[in-house]
N, C-alpha and C positions, 0 to 999 in steps of 0.2 A: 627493722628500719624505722626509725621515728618519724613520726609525722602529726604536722602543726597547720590544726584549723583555726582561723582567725574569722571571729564575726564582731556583730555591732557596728559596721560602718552606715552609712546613709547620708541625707541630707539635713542640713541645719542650719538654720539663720545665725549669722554674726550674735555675738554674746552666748551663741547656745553653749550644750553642752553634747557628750556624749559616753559613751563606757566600748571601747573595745574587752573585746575577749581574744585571749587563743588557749586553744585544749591541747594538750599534746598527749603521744603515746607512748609507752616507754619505762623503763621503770630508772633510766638516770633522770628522770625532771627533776626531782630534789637538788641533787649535785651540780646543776649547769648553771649558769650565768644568761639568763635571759634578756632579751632586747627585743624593743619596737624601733622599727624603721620606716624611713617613708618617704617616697620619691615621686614626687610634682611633674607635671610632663613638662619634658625637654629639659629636666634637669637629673644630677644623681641625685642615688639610694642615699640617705644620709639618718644618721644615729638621731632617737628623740628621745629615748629613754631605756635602760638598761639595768637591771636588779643582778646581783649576787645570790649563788644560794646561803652565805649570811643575813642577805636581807640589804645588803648596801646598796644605794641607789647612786645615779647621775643622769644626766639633763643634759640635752642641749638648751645653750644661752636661750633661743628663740622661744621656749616652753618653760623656762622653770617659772614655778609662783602660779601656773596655768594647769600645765598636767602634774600627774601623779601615776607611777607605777607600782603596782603590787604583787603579788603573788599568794595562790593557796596551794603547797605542795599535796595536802590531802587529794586537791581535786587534779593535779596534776595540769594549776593553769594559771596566767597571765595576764594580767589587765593592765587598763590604758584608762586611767579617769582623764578625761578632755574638758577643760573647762572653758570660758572665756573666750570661744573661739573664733578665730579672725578667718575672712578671706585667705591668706597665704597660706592657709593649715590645709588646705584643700591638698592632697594626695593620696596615693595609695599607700596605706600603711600594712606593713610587714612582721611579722613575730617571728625573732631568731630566737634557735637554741644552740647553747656553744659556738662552735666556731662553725659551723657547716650546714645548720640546718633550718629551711628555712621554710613560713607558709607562703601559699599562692596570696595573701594578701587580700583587704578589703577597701572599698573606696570610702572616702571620706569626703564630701562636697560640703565646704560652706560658703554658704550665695545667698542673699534676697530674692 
């Protein structure tokens, strides 16, 4: 059963930055399509960023030129460079693998 810890959330003042991570288990992480998602309270789960295992990226409108996602298949992991970070960025953010699987998620607050 695969399974996806996602760290790096915390607090951050407007303009800050941050680096999530998630680790996964498994020996398909190479082959999957990975995704960061993140859902605001009182609103949906919605896409922020998504990698290929070619390496091909996509963005939600609201983040690109801001974040950046990556990947190290050696280490069998996923990142979330945050940059420029506003107020509305404030959510819990999610690391999917493929279609099904997903971590419990890390908060992400940014406030003055």
């Amino acid at each position: 059963q695969v399974q996806l810890v996602e760290s790096g959330g915390g607090l951050v003042q407007p303009g800050g930055s941050l680096r999530l991570s998630c680790t996964a288990s498994g020996r398909i992480f190479s082959a999957s399509t990975m995704g960061w998602y993140r859902q605001a309270p009182g609103k949906q789960r919605e896409l922020v960023a998504r990698i290929t295992s070619g390496g091909s990226t996509n963005y939600a409108d609201s983040v690109k030129g801001r974040f950046t996602i990556s990947r190290d298949n050696a280490k069998n992991a996923v990142y979330l460079q945050m940059n420029s970070l506003k107020p509305e960025d404030t959510a819990a953010y999610y690391c999917k693998m493929g279609a099904v699987s997903w971590g419990k998620g890390t908060l992400v607050t940014v406030s003055s």
